[in-house]
C-alpha positions as a LaTeX table, in Angstrom:
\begin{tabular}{lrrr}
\hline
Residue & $x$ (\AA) & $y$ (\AA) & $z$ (\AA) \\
\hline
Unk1 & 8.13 & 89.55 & 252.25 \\
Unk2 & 5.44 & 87.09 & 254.27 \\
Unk3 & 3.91 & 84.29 & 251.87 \\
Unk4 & 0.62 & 85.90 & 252.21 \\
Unk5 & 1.72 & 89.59 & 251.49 \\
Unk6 & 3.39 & 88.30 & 248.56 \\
Unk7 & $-0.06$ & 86.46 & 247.46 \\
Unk8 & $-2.06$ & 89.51 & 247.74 \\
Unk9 & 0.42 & 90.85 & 245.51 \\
Unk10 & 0.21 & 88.68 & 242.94 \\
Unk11 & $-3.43$ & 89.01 & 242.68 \\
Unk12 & $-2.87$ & 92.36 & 240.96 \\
Unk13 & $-4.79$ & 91.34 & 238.05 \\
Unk14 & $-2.09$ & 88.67 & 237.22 \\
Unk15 & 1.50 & 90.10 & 237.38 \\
Unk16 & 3.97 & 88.26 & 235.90 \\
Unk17 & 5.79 & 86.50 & 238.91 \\
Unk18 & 9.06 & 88.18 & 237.24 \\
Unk19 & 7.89 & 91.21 & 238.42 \\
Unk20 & 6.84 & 90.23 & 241.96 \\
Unk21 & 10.80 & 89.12 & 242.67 \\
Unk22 & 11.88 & 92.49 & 241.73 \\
Unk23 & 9.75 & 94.59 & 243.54 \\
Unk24 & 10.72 & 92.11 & 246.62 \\
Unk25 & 14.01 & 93.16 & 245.89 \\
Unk26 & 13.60 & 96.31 & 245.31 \\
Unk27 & 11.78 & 97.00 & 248.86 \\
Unk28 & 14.69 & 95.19 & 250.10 \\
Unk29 & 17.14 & 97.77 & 249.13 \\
Unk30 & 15.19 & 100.35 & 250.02 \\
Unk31 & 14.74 & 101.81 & 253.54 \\
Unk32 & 11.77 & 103.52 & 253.24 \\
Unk33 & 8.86 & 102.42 & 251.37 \\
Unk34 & 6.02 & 104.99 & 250.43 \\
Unk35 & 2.63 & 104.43 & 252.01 \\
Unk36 & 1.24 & 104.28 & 248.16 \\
Unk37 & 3.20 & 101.37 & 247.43 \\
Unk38 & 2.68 & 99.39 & 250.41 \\
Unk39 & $-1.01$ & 100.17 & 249.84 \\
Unk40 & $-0.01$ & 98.48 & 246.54 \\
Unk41 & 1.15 & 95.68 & 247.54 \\
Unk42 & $-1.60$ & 94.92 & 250.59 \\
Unk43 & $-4.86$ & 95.23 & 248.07 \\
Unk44 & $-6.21$ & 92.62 & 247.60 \\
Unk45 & $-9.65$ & 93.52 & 245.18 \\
Unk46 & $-9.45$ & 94.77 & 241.61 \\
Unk47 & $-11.03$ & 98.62 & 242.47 \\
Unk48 & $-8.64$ & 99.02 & 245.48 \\
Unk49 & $-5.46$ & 97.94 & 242.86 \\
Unk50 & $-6.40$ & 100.19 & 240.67 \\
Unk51 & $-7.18$ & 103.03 & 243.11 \\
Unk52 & $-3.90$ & 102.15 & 245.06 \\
Unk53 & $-1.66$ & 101.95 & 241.90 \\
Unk54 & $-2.98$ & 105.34 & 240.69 \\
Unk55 & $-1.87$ & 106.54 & 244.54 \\
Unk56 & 1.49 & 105.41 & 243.90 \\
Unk57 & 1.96 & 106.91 & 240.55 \\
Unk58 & 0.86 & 110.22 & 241.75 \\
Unk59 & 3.54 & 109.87 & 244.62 \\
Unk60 & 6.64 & 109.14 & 242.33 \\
Unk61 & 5.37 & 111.97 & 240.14 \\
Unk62 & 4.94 & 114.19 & 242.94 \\
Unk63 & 8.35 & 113.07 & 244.04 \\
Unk64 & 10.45 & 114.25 & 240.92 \\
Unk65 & 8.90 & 118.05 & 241.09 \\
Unk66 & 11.69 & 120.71 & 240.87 \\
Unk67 & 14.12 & 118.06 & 240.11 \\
Unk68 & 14.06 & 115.95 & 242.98 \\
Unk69 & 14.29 & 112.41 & 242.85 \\
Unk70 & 13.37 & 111.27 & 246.48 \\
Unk71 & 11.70 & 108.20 & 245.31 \\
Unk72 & 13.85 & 106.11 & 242.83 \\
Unk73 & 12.51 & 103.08 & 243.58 \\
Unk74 & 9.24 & 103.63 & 243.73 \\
Unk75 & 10.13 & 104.88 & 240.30 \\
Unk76 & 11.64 & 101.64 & 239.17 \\
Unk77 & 9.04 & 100.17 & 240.56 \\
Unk78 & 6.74 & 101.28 & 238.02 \\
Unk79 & 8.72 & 100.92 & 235.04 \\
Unk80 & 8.56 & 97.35 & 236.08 \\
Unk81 & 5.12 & 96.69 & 236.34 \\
Unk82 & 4.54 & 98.47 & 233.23 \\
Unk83 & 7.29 & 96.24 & 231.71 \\
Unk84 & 6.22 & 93.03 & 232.37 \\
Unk85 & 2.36 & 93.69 & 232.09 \\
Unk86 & 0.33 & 92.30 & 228.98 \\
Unk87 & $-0.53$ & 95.04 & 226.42 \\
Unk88 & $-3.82$ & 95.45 & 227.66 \\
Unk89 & $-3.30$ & 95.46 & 230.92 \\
Unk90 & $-5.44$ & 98.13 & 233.08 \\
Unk91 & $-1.92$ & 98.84 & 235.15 \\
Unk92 & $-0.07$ & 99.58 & 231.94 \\
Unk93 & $-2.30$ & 102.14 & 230.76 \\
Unk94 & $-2.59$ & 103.80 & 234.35 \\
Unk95 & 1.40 & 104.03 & 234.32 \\
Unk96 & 1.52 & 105.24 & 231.12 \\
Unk97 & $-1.15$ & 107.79 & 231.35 \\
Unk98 & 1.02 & 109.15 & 234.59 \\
Unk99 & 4.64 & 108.66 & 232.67 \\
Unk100 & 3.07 & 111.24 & 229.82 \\
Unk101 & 2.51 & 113.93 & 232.58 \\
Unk102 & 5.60 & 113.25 & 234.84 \\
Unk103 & 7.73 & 116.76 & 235.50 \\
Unk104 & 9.48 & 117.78 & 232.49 \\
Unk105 & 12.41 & 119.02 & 234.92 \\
Unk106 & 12.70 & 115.37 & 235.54 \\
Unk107 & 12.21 & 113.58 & 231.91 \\
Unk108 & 15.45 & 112.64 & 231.54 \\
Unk109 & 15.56 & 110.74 & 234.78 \\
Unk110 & 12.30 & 109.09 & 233.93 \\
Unk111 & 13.53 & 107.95 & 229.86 \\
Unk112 & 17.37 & 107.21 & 231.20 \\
Unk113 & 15.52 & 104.80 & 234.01 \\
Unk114 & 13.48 & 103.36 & 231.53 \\
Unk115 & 16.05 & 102.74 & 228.66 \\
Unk116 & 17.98 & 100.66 & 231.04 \\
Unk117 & 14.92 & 98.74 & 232.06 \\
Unk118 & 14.06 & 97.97 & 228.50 \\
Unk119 & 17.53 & 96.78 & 228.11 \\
Unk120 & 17.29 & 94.74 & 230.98 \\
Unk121 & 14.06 & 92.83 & 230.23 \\
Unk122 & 14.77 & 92.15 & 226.42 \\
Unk123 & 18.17 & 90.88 & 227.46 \\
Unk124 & 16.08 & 88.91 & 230.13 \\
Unk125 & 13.68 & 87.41 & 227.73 \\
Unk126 & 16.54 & 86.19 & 225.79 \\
Unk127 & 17.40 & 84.24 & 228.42 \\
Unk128 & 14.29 & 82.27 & 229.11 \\
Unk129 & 13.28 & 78.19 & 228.51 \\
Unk130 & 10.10 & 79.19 & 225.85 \\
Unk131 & 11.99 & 81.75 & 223.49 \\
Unk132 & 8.95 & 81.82 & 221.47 \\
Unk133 & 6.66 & 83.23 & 223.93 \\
Unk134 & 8.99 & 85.64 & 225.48 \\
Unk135 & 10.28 & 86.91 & 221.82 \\
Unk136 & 6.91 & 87.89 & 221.25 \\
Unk137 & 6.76 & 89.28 & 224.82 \\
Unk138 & 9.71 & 91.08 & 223.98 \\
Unk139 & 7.98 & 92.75 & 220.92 \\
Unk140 & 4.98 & 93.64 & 222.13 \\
Unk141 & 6.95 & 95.83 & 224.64 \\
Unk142 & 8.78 & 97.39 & 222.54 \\
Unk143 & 5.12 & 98.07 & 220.24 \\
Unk144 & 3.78 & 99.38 & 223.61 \\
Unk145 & 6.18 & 101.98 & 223.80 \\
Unk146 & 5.71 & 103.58 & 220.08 \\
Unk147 & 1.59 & 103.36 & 220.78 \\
Unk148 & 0.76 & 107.17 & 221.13 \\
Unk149 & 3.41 & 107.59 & 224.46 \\
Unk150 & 6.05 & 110.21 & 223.52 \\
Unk151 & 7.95 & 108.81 & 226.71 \\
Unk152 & 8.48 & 105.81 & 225.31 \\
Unk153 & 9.55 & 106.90 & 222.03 \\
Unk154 & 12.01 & 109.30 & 223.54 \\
Unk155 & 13.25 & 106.24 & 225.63 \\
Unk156 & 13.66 & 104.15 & 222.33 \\
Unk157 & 15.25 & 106.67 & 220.33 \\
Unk158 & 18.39 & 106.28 & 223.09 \\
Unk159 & 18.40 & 102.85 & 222.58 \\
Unk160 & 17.27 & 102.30 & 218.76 \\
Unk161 & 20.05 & 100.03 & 217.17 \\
Unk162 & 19.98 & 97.85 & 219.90 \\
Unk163 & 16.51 & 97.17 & 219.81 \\
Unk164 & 16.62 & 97.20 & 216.06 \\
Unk165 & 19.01 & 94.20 & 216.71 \\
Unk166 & 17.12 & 92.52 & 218.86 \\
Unk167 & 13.75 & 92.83 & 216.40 \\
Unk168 & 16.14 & 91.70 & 213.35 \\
Unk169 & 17.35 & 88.47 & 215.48 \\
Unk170 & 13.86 & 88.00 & 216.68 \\
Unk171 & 12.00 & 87.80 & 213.22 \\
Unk172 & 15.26 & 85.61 & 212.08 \\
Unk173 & 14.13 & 83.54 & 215.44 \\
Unk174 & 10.64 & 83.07 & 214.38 \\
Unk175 & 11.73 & 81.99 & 210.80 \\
Unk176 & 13.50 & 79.60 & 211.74 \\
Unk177 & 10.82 & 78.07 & 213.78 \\
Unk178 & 8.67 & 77.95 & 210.27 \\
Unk179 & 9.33 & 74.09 & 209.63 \\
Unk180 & 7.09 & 72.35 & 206.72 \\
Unk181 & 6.23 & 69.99 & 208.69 \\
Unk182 & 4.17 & 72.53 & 211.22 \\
Unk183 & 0.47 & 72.53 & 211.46 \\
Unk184 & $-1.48$ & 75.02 & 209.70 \\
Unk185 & $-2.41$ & 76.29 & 213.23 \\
Unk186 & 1.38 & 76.42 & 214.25 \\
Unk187 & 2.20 & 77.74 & 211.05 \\
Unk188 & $-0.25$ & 80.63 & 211.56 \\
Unk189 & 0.64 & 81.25 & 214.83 \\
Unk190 & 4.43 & 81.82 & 213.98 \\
Unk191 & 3.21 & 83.96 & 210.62 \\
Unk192 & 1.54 & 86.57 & 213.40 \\
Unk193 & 4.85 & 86.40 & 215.25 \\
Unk194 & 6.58 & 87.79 & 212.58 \\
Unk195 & 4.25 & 90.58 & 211.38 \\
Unk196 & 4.12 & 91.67 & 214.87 \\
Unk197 & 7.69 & 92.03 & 214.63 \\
Unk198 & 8.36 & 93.44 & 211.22 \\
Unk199 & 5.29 & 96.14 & 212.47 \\
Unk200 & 7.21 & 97.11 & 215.66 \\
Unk201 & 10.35 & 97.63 & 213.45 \\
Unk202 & 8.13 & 99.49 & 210.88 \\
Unk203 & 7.41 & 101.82 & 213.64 \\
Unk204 & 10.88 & 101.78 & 215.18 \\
Unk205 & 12.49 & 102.66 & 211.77 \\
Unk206 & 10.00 & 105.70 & 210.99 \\
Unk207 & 9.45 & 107.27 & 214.98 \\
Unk208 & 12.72 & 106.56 & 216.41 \\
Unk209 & 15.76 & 106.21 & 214.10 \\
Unk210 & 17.43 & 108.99 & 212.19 \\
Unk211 & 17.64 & 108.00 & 208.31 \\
Unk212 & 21.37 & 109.65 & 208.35 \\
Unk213 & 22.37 & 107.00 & 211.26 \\
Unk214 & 24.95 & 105.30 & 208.75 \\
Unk215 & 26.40 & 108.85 & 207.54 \\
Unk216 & 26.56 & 110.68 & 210.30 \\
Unk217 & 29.40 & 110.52 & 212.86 \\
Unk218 & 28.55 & 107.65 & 215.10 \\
Unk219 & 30.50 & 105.19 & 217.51 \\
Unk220 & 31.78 & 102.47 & 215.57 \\
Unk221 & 30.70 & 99.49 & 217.26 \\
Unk222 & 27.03 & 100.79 & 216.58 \\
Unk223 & 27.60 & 101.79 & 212.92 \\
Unk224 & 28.75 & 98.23 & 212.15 \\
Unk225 & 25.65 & 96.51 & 214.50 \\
Unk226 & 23.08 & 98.36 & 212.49 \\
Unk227 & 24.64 & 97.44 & 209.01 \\
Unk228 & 25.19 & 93.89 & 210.41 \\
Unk229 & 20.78 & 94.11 & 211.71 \\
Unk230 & 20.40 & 95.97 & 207.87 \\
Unk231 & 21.83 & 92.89 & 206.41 \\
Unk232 & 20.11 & 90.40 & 208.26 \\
Unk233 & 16.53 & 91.95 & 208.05 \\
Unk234 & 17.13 & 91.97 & 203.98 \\
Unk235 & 17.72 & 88.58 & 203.88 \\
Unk236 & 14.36 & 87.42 & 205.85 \\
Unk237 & 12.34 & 89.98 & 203.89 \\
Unk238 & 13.70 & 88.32 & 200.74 \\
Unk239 & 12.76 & 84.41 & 202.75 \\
Unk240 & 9.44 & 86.03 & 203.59 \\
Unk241 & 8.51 & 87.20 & 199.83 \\
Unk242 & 9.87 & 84.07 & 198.46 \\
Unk243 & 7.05 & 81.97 & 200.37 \\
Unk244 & 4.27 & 82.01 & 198.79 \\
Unk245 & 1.86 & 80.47 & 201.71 \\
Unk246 & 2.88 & 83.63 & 203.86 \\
Unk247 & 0.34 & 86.06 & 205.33 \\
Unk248 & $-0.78$ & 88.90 & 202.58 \\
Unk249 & $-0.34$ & 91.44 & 205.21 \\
Unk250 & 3.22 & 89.66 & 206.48 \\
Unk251 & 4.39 & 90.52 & 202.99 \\
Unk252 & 3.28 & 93.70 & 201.94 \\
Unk253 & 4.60 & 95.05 & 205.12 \\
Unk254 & 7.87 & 93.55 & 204.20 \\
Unk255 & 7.73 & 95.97 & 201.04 \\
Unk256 & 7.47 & 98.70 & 203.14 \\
Unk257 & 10.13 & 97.84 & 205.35 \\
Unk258 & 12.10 & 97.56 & 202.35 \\
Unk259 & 12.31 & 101.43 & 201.61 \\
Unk260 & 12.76 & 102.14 & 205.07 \\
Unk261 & 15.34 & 100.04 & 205.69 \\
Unk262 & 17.50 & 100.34 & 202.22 \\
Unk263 & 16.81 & 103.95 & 203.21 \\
Unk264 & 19.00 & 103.33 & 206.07 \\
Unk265 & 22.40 & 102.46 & 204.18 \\
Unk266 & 21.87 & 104.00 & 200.67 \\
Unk267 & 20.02 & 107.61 & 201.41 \\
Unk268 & 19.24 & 109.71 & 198.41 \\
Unk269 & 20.24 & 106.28 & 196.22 \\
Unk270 & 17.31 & 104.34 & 197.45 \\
Unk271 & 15.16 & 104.99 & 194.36 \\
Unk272 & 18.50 & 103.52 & 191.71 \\
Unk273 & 18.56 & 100.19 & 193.94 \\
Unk274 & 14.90 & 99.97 & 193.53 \\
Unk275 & 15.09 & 100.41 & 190.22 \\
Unk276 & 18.34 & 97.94 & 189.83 \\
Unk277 & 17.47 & 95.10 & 192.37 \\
Unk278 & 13.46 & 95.39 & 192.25 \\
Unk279 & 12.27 & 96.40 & 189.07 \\
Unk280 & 15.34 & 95.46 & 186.74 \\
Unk281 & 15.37 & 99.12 & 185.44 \\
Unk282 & 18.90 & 99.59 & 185.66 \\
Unk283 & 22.47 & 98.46 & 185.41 \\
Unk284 & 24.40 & 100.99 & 187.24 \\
Unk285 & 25.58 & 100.40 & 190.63 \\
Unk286 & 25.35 & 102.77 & 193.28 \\
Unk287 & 28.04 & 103.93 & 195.34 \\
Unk288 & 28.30 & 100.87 & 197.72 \\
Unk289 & 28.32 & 97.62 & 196.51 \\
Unk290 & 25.07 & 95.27 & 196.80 \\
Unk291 & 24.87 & 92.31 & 199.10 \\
Unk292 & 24.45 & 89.26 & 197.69 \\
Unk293 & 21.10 & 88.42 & 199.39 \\
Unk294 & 19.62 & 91.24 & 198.04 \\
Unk295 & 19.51 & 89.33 & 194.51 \\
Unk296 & 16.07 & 87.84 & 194.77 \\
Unk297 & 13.88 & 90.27 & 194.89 \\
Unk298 & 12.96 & 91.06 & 191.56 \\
Unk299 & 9.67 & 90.18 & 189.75 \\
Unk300 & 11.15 & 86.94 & 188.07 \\
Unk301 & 12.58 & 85.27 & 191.17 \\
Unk302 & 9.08 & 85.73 & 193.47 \\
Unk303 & 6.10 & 83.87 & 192.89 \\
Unk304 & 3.54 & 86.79 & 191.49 \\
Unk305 & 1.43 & 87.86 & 194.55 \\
Unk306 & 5.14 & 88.25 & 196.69 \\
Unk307 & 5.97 & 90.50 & 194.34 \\
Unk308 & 2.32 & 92.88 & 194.01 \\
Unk309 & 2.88 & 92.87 & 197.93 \\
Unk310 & 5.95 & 94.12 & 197.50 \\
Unk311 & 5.05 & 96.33 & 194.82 \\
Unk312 & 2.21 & 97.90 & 197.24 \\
Unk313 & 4.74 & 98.13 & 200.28 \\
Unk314 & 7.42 & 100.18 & 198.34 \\
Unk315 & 4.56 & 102.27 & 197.03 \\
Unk316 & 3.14 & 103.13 & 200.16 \\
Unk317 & 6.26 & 104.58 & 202.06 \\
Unk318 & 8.72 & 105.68 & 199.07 \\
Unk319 & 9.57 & 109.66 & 198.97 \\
Unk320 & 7.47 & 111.74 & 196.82 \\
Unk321 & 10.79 & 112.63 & 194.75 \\
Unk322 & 11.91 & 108.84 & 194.25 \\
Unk323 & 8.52 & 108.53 & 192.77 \\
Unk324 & 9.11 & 111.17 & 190.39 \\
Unk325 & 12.85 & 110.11 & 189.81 \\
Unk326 & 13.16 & 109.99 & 185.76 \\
Unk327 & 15.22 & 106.61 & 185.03 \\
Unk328 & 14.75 & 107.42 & 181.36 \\
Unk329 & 13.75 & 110.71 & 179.44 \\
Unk330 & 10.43 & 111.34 & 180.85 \\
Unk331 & 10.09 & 107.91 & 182.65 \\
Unk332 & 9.22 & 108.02 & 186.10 \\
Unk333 & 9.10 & 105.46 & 188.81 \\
Unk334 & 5.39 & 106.33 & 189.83 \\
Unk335 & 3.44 & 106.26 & 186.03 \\
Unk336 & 6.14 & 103.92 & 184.09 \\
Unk337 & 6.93 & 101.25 & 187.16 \\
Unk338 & 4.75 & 101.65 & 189.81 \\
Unk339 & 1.44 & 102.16 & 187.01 \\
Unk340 & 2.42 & 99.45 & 184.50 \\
Unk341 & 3.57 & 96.85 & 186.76 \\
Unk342 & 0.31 & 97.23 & 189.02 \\
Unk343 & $-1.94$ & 96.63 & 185.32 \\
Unk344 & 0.22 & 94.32 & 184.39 \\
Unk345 & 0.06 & 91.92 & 187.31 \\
Unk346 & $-3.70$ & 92.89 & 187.33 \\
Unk347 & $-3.91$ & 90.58 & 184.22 \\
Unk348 & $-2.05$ & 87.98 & 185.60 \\
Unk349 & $-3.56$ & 87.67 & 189.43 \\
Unk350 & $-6.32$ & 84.87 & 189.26 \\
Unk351 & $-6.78$ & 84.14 & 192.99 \\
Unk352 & $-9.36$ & 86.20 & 194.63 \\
Unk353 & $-6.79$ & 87.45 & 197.67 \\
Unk354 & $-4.27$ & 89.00 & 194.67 \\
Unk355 & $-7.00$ & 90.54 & 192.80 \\
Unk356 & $-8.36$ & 92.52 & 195.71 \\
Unk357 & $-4.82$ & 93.35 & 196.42 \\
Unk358 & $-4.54$ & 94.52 & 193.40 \\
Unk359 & $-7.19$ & 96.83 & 192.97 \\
Unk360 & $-6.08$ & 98.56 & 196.52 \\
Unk361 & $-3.02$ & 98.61 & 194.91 \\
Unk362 & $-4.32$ & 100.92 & 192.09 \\
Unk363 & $-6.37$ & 102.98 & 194.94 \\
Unk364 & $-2.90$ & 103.57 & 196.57 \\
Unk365 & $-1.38$ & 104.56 & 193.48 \\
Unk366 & $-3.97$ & 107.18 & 192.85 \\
Unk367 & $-4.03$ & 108.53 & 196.38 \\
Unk368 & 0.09 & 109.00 & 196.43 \\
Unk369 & $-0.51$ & 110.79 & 193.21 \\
Unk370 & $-3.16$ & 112.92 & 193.88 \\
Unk371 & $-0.67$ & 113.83 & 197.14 \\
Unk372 & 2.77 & 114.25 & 194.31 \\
Unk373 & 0.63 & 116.64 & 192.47 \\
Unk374 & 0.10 & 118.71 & 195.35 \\
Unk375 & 4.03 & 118.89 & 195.52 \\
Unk376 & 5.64 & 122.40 & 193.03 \\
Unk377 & 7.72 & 119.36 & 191.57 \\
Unk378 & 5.28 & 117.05 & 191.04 \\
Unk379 & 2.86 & 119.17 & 189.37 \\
Unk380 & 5.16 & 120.31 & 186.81 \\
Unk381 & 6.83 & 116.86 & 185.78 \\
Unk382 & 3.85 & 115.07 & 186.05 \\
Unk383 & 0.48 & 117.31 & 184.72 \\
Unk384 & 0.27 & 117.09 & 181.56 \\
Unk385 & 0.84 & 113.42 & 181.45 \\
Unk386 & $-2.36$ & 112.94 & 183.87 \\
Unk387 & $-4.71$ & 114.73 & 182.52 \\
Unk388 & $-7.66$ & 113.05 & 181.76 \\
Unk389 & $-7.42$ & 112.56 & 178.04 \\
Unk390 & $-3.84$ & 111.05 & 178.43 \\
Unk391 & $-3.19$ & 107.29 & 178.40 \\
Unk392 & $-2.93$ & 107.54 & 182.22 \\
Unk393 & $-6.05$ & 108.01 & 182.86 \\
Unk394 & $-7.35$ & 106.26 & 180.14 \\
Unk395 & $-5.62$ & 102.89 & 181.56 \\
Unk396 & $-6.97$ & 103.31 & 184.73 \\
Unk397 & $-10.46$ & 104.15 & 184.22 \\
Unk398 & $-10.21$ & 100.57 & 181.43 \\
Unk399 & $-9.53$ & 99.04 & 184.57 \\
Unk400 & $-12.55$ & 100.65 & 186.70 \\
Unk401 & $-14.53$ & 99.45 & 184.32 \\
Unk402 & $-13.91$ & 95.84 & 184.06 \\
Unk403 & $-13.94$ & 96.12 & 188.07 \\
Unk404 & $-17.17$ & 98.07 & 188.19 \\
Unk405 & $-19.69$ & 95.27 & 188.17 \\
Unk406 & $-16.78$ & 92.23 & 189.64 \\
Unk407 & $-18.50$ & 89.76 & 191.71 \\
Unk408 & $-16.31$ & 90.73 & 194.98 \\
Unk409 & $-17.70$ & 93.89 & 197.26 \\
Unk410 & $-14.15$ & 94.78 & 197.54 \\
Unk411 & $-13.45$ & 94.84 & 194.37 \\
Unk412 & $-16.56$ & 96.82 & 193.32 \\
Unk413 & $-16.00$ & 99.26 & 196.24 \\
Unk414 & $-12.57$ & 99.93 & 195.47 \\
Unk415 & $-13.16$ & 100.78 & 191.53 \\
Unk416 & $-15.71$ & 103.32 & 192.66 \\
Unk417 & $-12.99$ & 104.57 & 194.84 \\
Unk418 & $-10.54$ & 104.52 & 191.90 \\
Unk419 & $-12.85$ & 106.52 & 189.77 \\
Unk420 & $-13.10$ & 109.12 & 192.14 \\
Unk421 & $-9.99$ & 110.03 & 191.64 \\
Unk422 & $-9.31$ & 109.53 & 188.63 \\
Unk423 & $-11.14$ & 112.70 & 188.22 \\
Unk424 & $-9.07$ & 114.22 & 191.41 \\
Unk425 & $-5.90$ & 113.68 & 189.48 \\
Unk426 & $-7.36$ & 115.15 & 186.09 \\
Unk427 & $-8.84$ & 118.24 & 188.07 \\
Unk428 & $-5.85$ & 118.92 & 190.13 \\
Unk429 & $-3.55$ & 118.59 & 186.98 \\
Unk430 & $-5.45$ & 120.54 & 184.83 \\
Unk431 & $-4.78$ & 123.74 & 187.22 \\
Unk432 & $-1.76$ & 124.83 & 185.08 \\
Unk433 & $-2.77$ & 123.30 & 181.68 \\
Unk434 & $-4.44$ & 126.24 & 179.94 \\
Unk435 & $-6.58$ & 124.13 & 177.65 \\
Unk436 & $-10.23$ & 123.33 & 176.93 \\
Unk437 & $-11.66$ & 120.76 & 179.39 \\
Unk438 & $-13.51$ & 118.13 & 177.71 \\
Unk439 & $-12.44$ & 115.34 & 179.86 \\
Unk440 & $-15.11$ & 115.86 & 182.42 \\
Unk441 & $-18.49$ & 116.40 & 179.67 \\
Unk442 & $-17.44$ & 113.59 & 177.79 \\
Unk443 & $-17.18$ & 111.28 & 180.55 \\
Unk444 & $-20.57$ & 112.45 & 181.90 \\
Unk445 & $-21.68$ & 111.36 & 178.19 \\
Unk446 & $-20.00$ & 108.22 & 178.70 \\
Unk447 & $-21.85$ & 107.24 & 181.77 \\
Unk448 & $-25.12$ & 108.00 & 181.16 \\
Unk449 & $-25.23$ & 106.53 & 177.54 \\
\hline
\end{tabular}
């Protein structure tokens, strides 16, 4: 390719230079180069990239009708760009937009193309001088694909416990760049590194991993590489919750990764290692034997706003039946854990951060409830306890009022919200309680006194 070919290339809003050796090389290979992607590569102004690239996209796609695949490279061409383009990049959307609509006769061909090309540009990245930068790179492609494009996920779900690897070793990457001796912009900067990560494996875990992985039949070598990444994440979500100066959002997010994640190895025993390693409910171990790294996590060994987040994370993604799992005679995990433990540190949170965590906390819990109820199961373990007479309800609307008038918006907001459904949770419980309702009049009374 001429110097000033290759220029005029480059000028495509920016492409990574990674990208312009590849497509050299791929045009190399190749004996016959579509018109569209020579137009490509000769435009030189933004409108005629954009019109060209959509051109060339509409070729490949046109190519791989009725199961023909006439134009691989102009295929892997594409999957390139879109690779190595920033997340907002006008070519990555174009791509993506024509990915979504390519012939379902030729999906597989399209996904099996671009697993490999994942592969190939994470193990890339790996590679490079500045393993900051590029980790993150490395991330936000993998985020890309999971942001509504079914393609992608598809393409992940062939290739989820290695990129579940590579996010564990990535977050372990960035916490080991967390040095005290950092800058507070530095130290930022690296805290945003690792909720980007521990989001993208949020997403990977939910969209594109079965929870049975670990107990179905699977090849060995990837059985023991997820428990080995399962491992490994645990012990920098403990690290993470155990520093108090981390991001708010770094940590709750770490609770919710939490269920997912011990929902990985321990299935339908997730709630009893809650209950054991978290809230110090139980004594029992479950069927396989707990890591020592996941001692740590409990509410005496994290500093108090670690463990709300935490609290708040494990809320937010547990199973409706975990929440109504009875540790004791009528004791459940979502009125006597999640409930007291959310008033209780309520009472103890004095910074202004915690105590509007707090209150979304008790918003959550009233949500997921309102959704349990909804549930055959939930409404009959759980309706007569929530009426509005009972202590439930009782506690939390005590707490709406000493939030009503707070001097924090968010605070205030959030109590009204809190009310709301307090009343939600006494109407929707009091569906199969055949008894006189004077919950509602006497609150009315109550207000307008």
């Amino acid at each position: 390719m001429s110097g000033p070919r290759k220029k005029k290339l480059a000028e495509f809003e920016h492409l990574n230079p990674v990208v312009l050796e590849k497509i050299q090389e791929s045009w190399v290979r190749s004996e016959t180069v579509s018109s569209e992607l020579q137009e490509l590569q000769q435009s030189t102004t933004t409108k005629d990239q954009v019109t060209s690239l959509k051109k060339a996209c509409d070729q490949v796609k046109s190519s791989f009708h009725n199961g023909k695949d006439d134009d691989r490279v102009g295929l892997e061409v594409l999957i390139l760009i879109y690779l190595t383009c920033s997340p907002k990049h006008t070519a990555k959307r174009i791509i993506a937009s024509s990915f979504q609509n390519f012939p379902a006769s030729s999906r597989d061909v399209l996904i099996n193309h671009m697993a490999e090309a994942v592969l190939t540009r994470l193990s890339n990245l790996k590679e490079t001088l500045d393993q900051t930068i590029f980790s993150r790179q490395g991330v936000d492609i993998i985020s890309g694909l999971m942001e509504n494009f079914s393609v992608g996920e598809l393409c992940l779900k062939l290739i989820a416990v290695t990129v579940f690897a590579y996010l564990a070793n990535t977050l372990d990457y960035f916490l080991d760049q967390f040095k005290s001796d950092l800058s507070p912009v530095q130290k930022n900067e690296i805290m945003h590194h690792c909720l980007a990560t521990i989001q993208a494996t949020n997403r990977l875990l939910q969209k594109c991993i079965p929870p049975d992985i670990l107990t179905v039949e699977v090849d060995n070598s990837d059985s023991h590489g997820i428990d080995q990444s399962v491992d490994l994440f645990i012990k920098n979500i403990s690290k993470i919750l155990k520093n108090d100066s981390f991001l708010l959002d770094c940590r709750n997010s770490c609770g919710m990764n939490l269920v997912l994640i011990l929902r990985l190895r321990y299935r339908e025993q997730t709630a009893l290692v809650l209950l054991q390693v978290v809230f110090k409910k139980l004594t029992v171990l479950p069927a396989k034997e707990l890591p020592a790294h996941h001692i740590g996590l409990s509410h005496d060994a994290l500093p108090v706003t670690s463990y709300l987040c935490l609290c708040y994370g494990l809320l937010a993604l547990m199973d409706a039946l975990d929440l109504l799992f009875e540790f004791q005679p009528a004791q459940s995990i979502l009125i006597n854990v999640f409930l007291e433990e959310f008033i209780h540190l309520g009472d103890r949170c004095r910074e202004t951060g915690s105590k509007i965590l707090v209150a979304k906390a008790i918003s959550l819990w009233t949500n997921r409830t309102c959704a349990v109820l909804k549930i055959e199961e939930g409404h009959s373990k759980l309706a007569s306890k929530l009426l509005g007479e009972g202590k439930v309800s009782q506690m939390l609307l005590q707490y709406v009022w000493t939030t009503w008038e707070d001097t924090q918006d968010a605070i205030r907001m959030t109590a009204r919200e809190i009310f709301e459904n307090v009343i939600n949770i006494h109407s929707l419980a009091k569906t199969c309680v055949d008894n006189d309702d004077t919950f509602l009049p006497d609150l009315a009374k109550n207000i307008t006194v």
